[in-house]
C-alpha positions in Angstrom: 157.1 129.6 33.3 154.9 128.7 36.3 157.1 127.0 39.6 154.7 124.4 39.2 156.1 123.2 35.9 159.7 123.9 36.7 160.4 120.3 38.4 158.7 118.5 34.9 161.4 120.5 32.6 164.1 120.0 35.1 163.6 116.6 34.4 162.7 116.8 31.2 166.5 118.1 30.8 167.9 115.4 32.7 166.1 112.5 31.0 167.9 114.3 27.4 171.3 114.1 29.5 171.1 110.9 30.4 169.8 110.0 26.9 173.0 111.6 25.1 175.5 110.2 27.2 174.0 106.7 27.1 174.3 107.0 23.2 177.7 108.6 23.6 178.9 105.6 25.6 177.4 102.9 23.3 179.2 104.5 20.3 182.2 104.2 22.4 181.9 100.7 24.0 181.2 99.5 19.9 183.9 101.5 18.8 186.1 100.1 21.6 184.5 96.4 21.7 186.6 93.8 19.4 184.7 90.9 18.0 186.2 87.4 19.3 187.4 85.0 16.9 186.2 81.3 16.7 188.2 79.1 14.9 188.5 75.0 14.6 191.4 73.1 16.6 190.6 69.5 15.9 188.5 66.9 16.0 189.3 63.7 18.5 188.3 61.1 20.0 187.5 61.3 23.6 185.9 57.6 24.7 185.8 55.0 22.0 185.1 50.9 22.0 184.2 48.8 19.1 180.9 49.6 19.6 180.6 53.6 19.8 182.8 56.2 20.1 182.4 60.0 21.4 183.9 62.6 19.2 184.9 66.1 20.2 185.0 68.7 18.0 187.1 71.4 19.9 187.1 75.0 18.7 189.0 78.1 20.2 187.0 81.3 20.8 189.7 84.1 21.0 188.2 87.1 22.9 190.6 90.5 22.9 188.7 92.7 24.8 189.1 93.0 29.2 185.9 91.9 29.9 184.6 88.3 30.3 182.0 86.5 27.9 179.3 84.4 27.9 177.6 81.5 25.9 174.1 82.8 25.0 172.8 79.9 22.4 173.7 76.7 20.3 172.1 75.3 17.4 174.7 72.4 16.3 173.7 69.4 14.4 176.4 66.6 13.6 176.6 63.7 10.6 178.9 60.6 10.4 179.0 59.2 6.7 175.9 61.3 5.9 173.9 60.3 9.1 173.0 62.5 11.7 173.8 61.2 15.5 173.5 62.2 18.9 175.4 65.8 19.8 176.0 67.1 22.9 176.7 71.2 24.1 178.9 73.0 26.3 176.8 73.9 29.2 175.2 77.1 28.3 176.5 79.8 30.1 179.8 79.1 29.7 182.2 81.6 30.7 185.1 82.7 28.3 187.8 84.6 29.7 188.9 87.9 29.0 191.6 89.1 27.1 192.7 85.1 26.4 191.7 82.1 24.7 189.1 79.7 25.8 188.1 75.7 24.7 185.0 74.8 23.1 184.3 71.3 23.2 181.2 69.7 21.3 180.9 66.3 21.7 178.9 63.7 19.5 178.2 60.2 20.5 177.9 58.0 17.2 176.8 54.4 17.9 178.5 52.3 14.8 175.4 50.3 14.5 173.8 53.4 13.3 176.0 54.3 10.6 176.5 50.4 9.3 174.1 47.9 8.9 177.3 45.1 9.9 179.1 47.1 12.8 182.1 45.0 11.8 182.3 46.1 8.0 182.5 49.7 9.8 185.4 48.9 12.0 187.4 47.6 8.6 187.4 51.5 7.7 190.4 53.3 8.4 188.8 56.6 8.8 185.2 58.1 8.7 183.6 60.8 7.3 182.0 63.7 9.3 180.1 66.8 9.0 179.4 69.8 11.4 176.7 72.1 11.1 174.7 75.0 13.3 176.5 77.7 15.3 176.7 79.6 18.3 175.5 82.8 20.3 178.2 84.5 22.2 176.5 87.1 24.6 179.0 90.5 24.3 177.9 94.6 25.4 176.5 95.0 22.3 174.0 91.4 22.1 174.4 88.1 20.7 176.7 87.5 18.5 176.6 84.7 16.0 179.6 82.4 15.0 178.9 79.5 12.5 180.0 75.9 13.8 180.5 74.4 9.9 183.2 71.9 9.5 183.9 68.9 7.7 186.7 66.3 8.2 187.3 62.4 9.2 188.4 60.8 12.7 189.6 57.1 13.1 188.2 54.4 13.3 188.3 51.9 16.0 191.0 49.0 14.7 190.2 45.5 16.3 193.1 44.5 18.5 195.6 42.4 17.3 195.5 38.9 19.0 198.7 36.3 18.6 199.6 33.3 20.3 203.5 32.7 21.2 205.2 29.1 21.6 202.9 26.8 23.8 205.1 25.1 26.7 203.8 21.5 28.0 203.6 21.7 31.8 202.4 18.6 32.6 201.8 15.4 30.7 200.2 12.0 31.2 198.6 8.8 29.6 195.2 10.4 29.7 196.4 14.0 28.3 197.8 17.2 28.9 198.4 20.5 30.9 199.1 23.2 28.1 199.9 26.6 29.3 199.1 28.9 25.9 200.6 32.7 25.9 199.0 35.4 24.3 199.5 39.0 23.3 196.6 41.2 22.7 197.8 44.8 21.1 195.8 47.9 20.9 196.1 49.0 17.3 194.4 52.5 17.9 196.3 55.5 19.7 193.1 56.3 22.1 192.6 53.7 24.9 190.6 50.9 24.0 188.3 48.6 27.1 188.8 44.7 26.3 185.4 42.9 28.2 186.9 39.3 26.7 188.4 37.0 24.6 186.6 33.7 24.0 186.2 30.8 21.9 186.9 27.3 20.6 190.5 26.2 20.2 191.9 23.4 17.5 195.1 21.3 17.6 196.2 20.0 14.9 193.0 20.1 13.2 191.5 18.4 16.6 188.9 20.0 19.4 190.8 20.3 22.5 188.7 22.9 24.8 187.9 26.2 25.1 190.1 29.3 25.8 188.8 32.7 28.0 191.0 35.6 28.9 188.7 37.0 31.0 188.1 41.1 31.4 191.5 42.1 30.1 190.3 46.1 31.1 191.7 48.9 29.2 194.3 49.0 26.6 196.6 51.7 26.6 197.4 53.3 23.3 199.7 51.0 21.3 199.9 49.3 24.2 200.1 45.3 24.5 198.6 43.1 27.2 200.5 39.3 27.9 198.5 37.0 29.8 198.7 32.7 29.6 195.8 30.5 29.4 196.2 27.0 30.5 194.4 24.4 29.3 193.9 20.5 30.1 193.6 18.5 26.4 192.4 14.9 27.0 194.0 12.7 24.1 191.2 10.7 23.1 189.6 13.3 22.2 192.1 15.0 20.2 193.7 12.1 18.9 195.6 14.1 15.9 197.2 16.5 18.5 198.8 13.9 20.7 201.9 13.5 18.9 202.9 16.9 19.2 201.4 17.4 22.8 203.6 14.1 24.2 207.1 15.4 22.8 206.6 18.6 21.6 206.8 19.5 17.9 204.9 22.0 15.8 200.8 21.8 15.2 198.3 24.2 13.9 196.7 26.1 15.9 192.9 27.8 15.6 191.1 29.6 18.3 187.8 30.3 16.4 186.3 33.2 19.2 184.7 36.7 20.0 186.0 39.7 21.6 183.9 41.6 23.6 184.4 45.7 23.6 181.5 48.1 24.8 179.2 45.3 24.3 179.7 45.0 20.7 181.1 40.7 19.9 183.5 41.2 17.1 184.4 37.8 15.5 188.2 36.6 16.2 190.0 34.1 14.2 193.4 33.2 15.1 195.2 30.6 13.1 199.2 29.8 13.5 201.5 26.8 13.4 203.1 26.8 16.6 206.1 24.8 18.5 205.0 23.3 21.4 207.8 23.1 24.0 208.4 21.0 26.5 
């Protein structure tokens, strides 16, 4: 062998080294790598009105080896009652901690006008159907692995608030008419917080037009929660002749507030009808 060939075999030699011990290593970093674990926690609501709602499907990605993860890719598709709707992705590059459990949220906006031709018919549901579909590339020593995102299940459905009226009192009365002060209880029916815009709409004694009542933005509901507010209101008595009599001393009269409530935009009809005591 010539000197001038010695420095090609030397390396050569070292390039079959390096070869072998990379290979060694990789049989040992597969033998040693544990695959994570993906499974399904829930499904919930995360922002909801009577007009849309987000959903988040949350999964749990269980890694047991000491070395952090990554999110490499995401092909997820979602359907409410059989239609497909907007889905949203963890940011990409997500990083899932080692040796511990990390949250995967995938959120889905579903607009109920898409899903129901009458967005009120929808809200009548107790429950809606849903379907998950695609999966996931977590990025690990040894490539991407994939984990499948299929799931199937229902969330709730947006309840309408419950509106009653309590006892009217009489504040103020004269020849002419009037001063009613009218309380109300709105309650949240759902247990997710539910935004209020309004309240609004005709209002009949006794059978009689006597004004309209408006609540106003009433805000957010708290879950189960209950909201009291009055609304007074000035009822002129020749214009509701048949609600006089109970207006002047006080007595019991039907009551109808024929009206809309307002919630992320969407006007969901509102009829309230009681027989009230009107107190002096």
């Amino acid at each position: 062998m010539t000197l001038k060939n010695r420095p090609l075999l030397l390396l050569a030699t070292l390039g079959l080294v390096l070869l072998a011990g990379c290979a060694s290593m990789q049989k040992m970093l597969k033998n040693a790598f544990q695959k994570p674990r993906l499974t399904f926690k829930s499904a919930r609501l995360s922002k909801a009105s009577l007009s849309d709602a987000t959903v988040d499907l949350v999964y749990q990605l269980d890694n047991p080896n000491p070395l952090g993860l990554s999110l490499a890719s995401i092909d997820y598709a979602f359907f409410v009652e059989d239609k497909q709707v907007v889905a949203g992705t963890p940011p990409k590059g997500l990083n899932i901690a080692a040796k511990g459990k990390s949250e995967l949220v995938f959120p889905a906006n579903v607009k109920f006008a898409d899903i129901a031709p009458v967005v009120t018919t929808f809200l009548n549901k107790d429950s809606a159907r849903y379907k998950a579909q695609g999966s996931i590339g977590i990025q690990t020593p040894l490539g991407v692995l994939k984990f499948p995102l299929e799931h199937e299940g229902v969330f709730e459905v947006p309840k309408i608030p419950q509106v009653q009226f309590e006892s009217p009192r009489i504040a103020n009365v004269t020849l002419q008419g009037a001063t009613v002060e009218f309380p109300i209880t709105v309650k949240n029916r759902n247990s997710f917080p539910l935004p209020v815009a309004g309240i609004a709409g005709a209002l009949k004694v006794a059978g009689a037009s006597v004004g309209n009542l408006n609540t106003g933005d009433l805000g957010l509901l708290e879950p189960g929660g209950t909201k009291q507010l009055t609304l007074p209101l000035t009822i002129n008595f020749l214009s509701a002749a048949s609600a006089a009599s109970a207006l002047r001393s006080g007595g019991n009269a039907q009551v109808k507030w024929d009206g809309k409530l307002v919630s992320g935009g969407q006007n969901v009809p509102l009829d309230v009808s009681q027989l009230l005591n009107f107190r002096r």
